[in-house]
N, C-alpha and C positions, 0 to 999 in steps of 0.2 A: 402601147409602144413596146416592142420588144428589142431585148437588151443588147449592143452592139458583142461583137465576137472577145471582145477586149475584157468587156463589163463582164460578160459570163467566166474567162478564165479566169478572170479575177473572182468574184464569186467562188468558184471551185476551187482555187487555192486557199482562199480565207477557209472554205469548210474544210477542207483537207487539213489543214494546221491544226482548226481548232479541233478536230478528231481525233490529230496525231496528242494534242496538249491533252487530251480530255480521258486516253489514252495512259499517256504519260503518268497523269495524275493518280488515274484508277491502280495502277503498278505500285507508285511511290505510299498510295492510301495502307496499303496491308505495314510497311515498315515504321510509315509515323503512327501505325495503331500500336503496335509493339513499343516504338518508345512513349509513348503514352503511360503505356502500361506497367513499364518498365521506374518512370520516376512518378508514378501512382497518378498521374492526373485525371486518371477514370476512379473516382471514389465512390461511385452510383452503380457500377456494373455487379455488387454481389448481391443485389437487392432486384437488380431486375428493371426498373424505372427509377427515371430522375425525378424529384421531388417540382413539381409545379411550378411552386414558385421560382425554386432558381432552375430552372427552363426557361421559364418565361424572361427573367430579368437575363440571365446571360446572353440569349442566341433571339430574343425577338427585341429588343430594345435599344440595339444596332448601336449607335452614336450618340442618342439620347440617356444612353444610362452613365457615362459621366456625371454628366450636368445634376440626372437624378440627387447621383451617392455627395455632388459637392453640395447640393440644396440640404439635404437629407442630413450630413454632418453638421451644416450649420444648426439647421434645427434642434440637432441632439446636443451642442454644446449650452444654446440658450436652455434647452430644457433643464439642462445641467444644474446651471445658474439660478434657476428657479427653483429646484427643487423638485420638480414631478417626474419622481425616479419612476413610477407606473407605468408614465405614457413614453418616457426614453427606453422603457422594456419593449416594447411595441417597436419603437421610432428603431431600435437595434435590431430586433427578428428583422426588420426588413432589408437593413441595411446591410447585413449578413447574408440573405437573397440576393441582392446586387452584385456584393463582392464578397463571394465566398472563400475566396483564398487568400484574402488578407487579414493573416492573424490576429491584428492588432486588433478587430471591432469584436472579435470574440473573446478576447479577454478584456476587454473595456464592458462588453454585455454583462461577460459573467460576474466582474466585479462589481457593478451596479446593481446586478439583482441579489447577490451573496450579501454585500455590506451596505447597501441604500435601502434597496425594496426589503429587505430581512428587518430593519430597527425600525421603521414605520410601525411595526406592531409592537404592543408593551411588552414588558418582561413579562405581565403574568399571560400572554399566550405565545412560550416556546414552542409549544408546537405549529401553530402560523410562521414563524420564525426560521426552523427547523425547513417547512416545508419550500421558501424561497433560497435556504444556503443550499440544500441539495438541488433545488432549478440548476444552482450556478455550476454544480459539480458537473449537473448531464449536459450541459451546454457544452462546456469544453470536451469532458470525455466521450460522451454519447455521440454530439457533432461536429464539433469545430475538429479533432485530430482525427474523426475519420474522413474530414474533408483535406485536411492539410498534415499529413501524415509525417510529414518530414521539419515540421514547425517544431526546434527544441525548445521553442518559448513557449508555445504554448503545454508542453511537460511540464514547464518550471511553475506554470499561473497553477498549474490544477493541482502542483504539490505544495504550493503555497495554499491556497482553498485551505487544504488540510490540515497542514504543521500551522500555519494562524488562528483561521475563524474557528475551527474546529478545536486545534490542541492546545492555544493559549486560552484565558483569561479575561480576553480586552472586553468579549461580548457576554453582559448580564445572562442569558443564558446558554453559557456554555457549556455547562452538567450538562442540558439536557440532550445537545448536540454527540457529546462524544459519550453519555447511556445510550442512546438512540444509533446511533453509528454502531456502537459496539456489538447492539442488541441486533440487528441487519446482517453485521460479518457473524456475528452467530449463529445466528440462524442459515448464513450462506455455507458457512465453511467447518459449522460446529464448535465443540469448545478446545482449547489447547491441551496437549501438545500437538503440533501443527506437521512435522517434518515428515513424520511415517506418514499422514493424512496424505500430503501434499505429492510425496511418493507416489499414492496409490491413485491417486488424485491424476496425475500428469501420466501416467501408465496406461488411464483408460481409454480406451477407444472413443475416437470423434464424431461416432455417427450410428446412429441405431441398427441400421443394415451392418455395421461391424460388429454391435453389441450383441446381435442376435447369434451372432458365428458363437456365439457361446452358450452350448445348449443347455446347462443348468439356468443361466442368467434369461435366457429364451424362456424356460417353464416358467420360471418365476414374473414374467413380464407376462405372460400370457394367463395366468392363476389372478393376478392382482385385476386383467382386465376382465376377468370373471366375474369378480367381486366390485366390479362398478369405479376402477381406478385405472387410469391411465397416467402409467409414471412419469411417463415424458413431458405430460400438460400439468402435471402438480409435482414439479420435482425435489420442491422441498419440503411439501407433506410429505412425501415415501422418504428422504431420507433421514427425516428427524422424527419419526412415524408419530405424526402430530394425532393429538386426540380427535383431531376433525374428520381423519379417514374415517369409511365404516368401519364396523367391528370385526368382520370377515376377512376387511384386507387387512387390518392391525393380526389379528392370531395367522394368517398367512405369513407375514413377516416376523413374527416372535418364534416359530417353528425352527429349532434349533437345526434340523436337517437343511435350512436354506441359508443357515447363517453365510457360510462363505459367497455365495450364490449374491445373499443382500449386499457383503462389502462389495460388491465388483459392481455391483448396481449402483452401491449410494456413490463409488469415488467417481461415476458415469455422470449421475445427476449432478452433482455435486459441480465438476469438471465443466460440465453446458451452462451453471450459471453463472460461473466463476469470466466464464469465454466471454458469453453472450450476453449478461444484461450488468458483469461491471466490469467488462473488458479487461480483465486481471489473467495473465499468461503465467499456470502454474511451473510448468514445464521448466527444466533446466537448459544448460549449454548441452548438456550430453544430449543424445536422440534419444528415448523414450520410445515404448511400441503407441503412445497415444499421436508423435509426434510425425507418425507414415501415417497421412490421408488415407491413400490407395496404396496397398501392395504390394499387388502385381502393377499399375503401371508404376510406381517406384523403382519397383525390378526388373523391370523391363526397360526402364529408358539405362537403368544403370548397365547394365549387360551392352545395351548396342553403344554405350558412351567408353564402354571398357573394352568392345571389340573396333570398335570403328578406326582405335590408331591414332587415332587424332590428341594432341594434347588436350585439355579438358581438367576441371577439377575431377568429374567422374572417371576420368579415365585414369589419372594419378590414383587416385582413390581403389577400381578394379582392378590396378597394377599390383596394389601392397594390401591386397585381400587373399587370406589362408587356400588352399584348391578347394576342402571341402566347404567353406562358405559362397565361393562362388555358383560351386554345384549348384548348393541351394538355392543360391539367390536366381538359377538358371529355372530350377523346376517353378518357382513362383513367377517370372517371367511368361512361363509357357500359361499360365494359370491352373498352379494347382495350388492348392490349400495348404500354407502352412501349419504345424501347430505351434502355440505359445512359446514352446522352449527353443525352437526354431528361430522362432521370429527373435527371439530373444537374443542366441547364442549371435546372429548373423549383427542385429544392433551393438552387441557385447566388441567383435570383430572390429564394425565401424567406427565405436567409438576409442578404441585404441588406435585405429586412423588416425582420427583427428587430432589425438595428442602428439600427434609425429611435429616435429620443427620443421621438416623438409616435403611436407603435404605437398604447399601452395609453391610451384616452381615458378620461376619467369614465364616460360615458354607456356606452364598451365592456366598462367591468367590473362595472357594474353587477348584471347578473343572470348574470355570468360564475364559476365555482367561483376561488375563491384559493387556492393549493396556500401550506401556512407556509411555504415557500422564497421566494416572491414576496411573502407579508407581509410579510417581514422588510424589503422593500425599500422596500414603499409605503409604509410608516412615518415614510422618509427623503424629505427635500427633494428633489425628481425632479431639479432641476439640480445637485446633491452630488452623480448617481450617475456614476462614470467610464463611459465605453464599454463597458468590458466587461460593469460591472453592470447599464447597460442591456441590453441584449444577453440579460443571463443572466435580468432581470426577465421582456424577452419571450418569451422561449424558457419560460419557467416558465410563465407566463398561457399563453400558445400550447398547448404539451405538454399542460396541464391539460384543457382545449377538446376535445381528440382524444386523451384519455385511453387510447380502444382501439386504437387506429391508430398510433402514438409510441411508439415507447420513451422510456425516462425520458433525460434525459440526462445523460454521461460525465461522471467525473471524471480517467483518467486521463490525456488528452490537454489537458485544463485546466490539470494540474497541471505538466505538461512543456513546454506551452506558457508558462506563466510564467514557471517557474522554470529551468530548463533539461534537458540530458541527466539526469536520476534515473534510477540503475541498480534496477529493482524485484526486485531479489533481495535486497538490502538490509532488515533487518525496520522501520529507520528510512523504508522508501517507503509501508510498509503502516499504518505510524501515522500518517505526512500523508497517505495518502488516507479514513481512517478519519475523521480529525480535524475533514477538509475537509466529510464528510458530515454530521460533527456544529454545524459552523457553519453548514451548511443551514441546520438546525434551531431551532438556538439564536435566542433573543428578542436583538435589539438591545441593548448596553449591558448587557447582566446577567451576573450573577457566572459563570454557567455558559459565556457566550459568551467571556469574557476567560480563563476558564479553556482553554478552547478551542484558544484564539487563540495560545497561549502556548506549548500544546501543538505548534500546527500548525508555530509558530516553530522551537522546538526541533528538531522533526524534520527541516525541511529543513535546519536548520546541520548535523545528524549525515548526512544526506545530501551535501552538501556535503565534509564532514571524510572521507564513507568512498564516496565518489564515483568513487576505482576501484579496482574489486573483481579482486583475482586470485582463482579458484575454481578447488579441483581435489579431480576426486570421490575420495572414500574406496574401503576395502574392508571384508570381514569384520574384518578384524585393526587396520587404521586406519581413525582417523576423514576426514572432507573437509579439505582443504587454505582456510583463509581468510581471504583478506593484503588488509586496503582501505588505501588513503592519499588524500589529500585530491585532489577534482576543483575545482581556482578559477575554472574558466569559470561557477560559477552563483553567485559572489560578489556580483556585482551584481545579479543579481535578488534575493538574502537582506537585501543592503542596502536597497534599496526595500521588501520585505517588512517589513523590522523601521521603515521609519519610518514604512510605514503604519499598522501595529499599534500605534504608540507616538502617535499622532495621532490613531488613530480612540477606543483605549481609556484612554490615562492622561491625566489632568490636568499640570498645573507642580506639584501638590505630591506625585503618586504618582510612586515607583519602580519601574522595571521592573528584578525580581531576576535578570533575562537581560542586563542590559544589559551588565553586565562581564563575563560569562562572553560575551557576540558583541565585544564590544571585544578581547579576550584573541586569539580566534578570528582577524582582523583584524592583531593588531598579527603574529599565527603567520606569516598570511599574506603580509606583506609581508617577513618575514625570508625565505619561502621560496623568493620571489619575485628579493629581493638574493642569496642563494646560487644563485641558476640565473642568475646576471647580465643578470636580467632589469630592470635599473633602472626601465626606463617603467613598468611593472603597477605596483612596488613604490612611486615616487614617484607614482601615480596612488592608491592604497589607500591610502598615506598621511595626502594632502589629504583623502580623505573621512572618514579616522577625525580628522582636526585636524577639519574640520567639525562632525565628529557630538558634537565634544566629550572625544573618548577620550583624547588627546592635547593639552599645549601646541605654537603653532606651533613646529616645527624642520623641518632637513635629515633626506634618506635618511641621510648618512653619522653625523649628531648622534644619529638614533633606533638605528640597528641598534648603534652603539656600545653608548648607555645600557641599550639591548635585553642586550649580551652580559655586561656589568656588570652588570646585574639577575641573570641568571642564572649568573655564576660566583660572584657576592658569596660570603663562607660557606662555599666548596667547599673539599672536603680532595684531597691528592694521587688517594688513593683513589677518590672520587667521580669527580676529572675522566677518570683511566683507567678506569672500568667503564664511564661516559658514551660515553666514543669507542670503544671495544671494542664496547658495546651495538650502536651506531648502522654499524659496520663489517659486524658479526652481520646486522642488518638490509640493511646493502644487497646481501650475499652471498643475502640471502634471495631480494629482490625480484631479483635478478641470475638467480639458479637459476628463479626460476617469469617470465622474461622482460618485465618492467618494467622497461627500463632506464632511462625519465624518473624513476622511483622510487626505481632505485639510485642512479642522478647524485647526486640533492637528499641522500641519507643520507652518501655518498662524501662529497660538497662541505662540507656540514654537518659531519662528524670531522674535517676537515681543519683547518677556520676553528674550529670547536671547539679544536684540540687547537692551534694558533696562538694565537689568543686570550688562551688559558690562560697559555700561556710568556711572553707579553709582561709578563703582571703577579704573575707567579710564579718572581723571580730566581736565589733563594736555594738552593742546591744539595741541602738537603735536600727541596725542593720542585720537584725537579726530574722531569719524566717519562719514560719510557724513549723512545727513537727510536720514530717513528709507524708505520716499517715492522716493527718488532718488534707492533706493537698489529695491524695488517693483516693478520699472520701468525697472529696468535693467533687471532682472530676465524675466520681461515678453518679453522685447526684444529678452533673449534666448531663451525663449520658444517658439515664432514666428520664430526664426530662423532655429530652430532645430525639431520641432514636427513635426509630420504628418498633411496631410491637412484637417483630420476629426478634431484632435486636435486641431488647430488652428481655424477651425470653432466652434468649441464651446467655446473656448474664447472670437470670437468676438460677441458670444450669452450674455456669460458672463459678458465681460466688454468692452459695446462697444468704449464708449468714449475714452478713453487709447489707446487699440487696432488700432482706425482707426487714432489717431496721429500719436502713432508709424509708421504704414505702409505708411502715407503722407510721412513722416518724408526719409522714406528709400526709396520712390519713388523720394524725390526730390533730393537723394544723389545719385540716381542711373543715374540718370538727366543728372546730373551736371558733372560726373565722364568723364574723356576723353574716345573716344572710341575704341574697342579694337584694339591695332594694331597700335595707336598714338606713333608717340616718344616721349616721353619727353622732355618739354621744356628744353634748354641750358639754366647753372645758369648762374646768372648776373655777367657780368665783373665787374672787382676793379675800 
């Protein structure tokens, strides 16, 4: 039956509409890919392919994958209850597939495998142990924030990971977690001092087709693939020129004609791991040459964003740029080849930009993207922001602008630039960089940002307190060696820290539950300061804790007094010898692994300890044995108990002690019945 004249135009209107809609749609597709892209909800696109599973579970499972994740939750909570943290590891990867962008199941995973699945195995295998708290680390770092890149909680779970499991105590094998961590950032980033590293580090180029524009770096990359090494694929054999290279490419790199050639290479390799496999952004607020992806389209979009007239951050920016920078910035546009001092001066140029207060205009941000890192700023009174925040606001609006051209920029030289030398082997450097990326994030004044904040504090006092690290690697049979004591040259940037934190977040009637425990820290510090007869630091830390309040005004000599009477009040004979024996233990330690500033402070300290004590301890029953009787004992534990590098540097130290002691315990071992002897029958009545 064919269709009446009515049915057909109808018909052809329906298709008509739905061509106009379908139309419609195809137009509007290009603008929601762009905001897509714009607040990250494509976190698959720099990989190429979406990962199966969450393919499958998002875009085929239509209206049944509710029902899935609420079965699936229940599941995981009885499994809870029961205890089978194994199969809730499981019962989590999946649920994670379902709903990828709900933060909350990735730190409940990570938590469960860090602190459940990790103590299922005994102390005596940290390493099983070891190998489940780092599952928990790559869960968060690895996938949960590159799926949910705008989650500041989930910054705060992965800097807890660190500053807890890792840098407290609570877990039986914690040595072996933060030797093991330490002995990783070693080998990643080499040994300390870190700041010129990190420099040269965030300066290098992103991309091999870049590294190659340097034709000394070129021979040398092309000599080593001669010699059966490819730097790229072993990047941290070539920069710590591990004894596993061949021998060909070890004497290629010991060739003192390539030395300059090797640094630009190792801060390269170096730079790709730091990127790439522990997502660590060396790079500062300032632009860096590592920090221009591409350079000619960098300078090319900047040129037509600086001629087009239009408001713009680039445009603002191409306005308050020198003639002959722009020149330059014209000819690399065109594509022609910079060289380094170029690229250099033109970056030098840009980053006095940015320190401008009057970069970022109304009119410039108008149809300009706002990344949340620069919301956060614009929020604030523009003349509240310090220099730096300036700086960081523009650099933010800027970065945004030339989204493809930019890297994002660094927190670790931000962070050392503040604060001071942070040893990043340390898992308290990994929780303030963690922490720092979550106040990115975080909304001004709100619970999660103080939370934060508090967090980011914390960390750098433990940075601070364990500011220098002796490290000495393990074997099969032993664990890493790992002795920190307190670094006080970054005292003062903690103290600025905590009054900004207490100024920006508390009122007069809030408490900050940190403050006594940083007063505590403080008052540490100025004892340790008078025991290295260092009076000036110590009567300078002083003044500032009477300022801060920690303290009523007095003397250096009034405080360390009341100091040493606080802490003998109460003490029994007992206590004050294990105390100074303790601290004797401890300096033979630091003595043996060669801290001798380390050892002085624990020496001085038993001394004045064990001084102290006597002056208000007359009585003969409270009397304690002569101090070189306590020195001697101490070094017998230390012979007993250290390793046999340790103990050889003792007997470097002090031979004459040393080789009585070992007579001593050779003629008792002597003498000892042999094993498997009965014991003699006591004497009859």
């Amino acid at each position: 039956m064919r269709p009446s004249r009515t049915d057909l135009l109808r018909r052809i209107v329906l298709a008509a509409c739905a061509l106009a809609l379908a139309l419609a749609a195809s137009l509007l597709l290009s603008a929601i890919q762009v905001q897509r892209e714009n607040y990250e909800l494509n976190p698959f696109t720099e990989e190429g392919n979406v990962p199966p599973g969450v393919e499958f579970a998002t875009k085929c499972l239509g209206p049944l994958r509710p029902i899935f994740i609420i079965n699936l939750w229940m599941r995981a909570s009885n499994l809870q209850e029961e205890g089978k943290f194994f199969e809730l590891n499981d019962l989590c990867r999946l649920i994670t597939q379902l709903e990828p962008r709900f933060p909350a199941i990735w730190a409940y995973w990570a938590w469960n495998v860090a602190y459940n699945c990790s103590v299922k195995f005994p102390a005596s295998q940290p390493q099983e142990r070891w190998r489940w708290v780092k599952m928990g680390i790559e869960i968060l770092r690895d996938d949960a924030l590159r799926i949910n890149p705008r989650a500041a909680g989930l910054y705060r779970e992965l800097s807890w990971l660190y500053s807890h499991k890792i840098g407290q105590d609570m877990d039986d094998a914690h040595l072996f977690y933060k030797g093991w961590h330490a002995l990783e950032m070693q080998e990643a980033l080499g040994r300390p001092p870190y700041l010129e590293r990190l420099e040269a580090i965030a300066a290098a180029p992103r991309s091999e087709r870049e590294l190659r524009r340097d034709t000394p770096v070129a021979a040398l990359l092309d000599a080593l693939k001669a010699a059966g090494v490819e730097a790229t694929k072993q990047p941290l054999a070539v920069a710590n020129r591990s004894s596993d290279l061949p021998q060909a490419a070890l004497d290629i790199l010991n060739i003192p004609a390539n030395a300059e050639a090797f640094a630009r290479l190792e801060a390269f390799l170096r730079a790709a791991v730091l990127r790439d496999r522990l997502k660590l952004e060396p790079g500062d607020v300032q632009l860096s040459l590592g920090d221009v992806l591409d350079w000619s389209r960098f300078c090319a979009k900047l040129r037509d964003q600086g001629v087009a007239g239009r408001p713009s951050p680039g445009n603002r920016a191409w306005q308050l740029l020198p003639p002959n920078v722009r020149a330059a910035i014209e000819q690399a546009a065109e594509g022609k080849t910079l060289p380094h001092d170029v690229k250099g001066g033109i970056l030098a140029a840009l980053n006095d930009v940015l320190k401008m207060p009057d970069l970022c205009r109304q009119e410039d941000l108008r149809r300009a993207e706002i990344p949340p890192e620069a919301a956060v700023l614009l929020k604030r009174d523009r003349a509240s922001l310090s220099p730096h925040e300036t700086q960081k606001l523009n650099r933010f609006v800027f970065g945004a602008a030339f989204r493809e051209e930019l890297g994002k920029p660094g927190i670790m030289l931000r962070l050392m630039r503040r604060l001071g030398p942070i040893d990043w082997r340390l898992p308290e450097a990994h929780s303030l960089y963690w922490t720092e990326r979550s106040l990115d994030l975080a909304e001004r004044d709100s619970f999660n940002e103080l939370n934060a904040a508090r967090e980011r504090f914390w960390s750098a006092f433990r940075c601070c307190q364990r500011g220098r690290l002796r490290l000495v690697p393990g074997s099969d049979k032993e664990p890493p060696i790992w002795e920190a004591a307190p670094n006080y040259t970054m005292v003062d940037a903690l103290i600025q820290l905590h009054q900004e934190d207490m100024a920006r977040f508390l009122s007069a009637e809030t408490q900050d539950p940190a403050r006594e425990a940083f007063f505590n820290f403080l008052r540490n510090a100025i004892l340790d300061f008078f025991i290295l007869n260092d009076a000036k630091n110590a009567s300078r830390l002083l003044a500032q804790l009477i300022e801060l309040g920690g303290e009523p005004p007095m003397g250096l000599s009034d405080f360390t007094t009341r100091r040493f009477n606080d802490l003998l009040r109460g003490m029994t004979t007992e206590q004050a010898i294990i105390n100074v024996h303790n601290l004797f233990v401890r300096m033979f330690e630091w003595e043996s692994l060669g801290d001798m500033d380390s050892a002085a402070t624990c020496e001085n300290y038993a001394r004045l300890f064990y001084t102290k004590y006597k002056e208000g301890h007359d009585a003969p029953r409270l009397r304690l044995p002569p101090i070189e009787n306590l020195w001697k004992r101490a070094l017998l534990s230390a012979i007993l108990h250290f390793r046999k590098f340790q103990v050889d540097e003792l007997r470097r130290l002090h031979p004459a002690p040393v080789k009585d002691i070992e007579d001593e315990l050779k003629r008792l071992r002597e003498s000892a019945p042999p094993e498997g002897a009965k014991p003699a029958p006591p004497p009859r009545p």
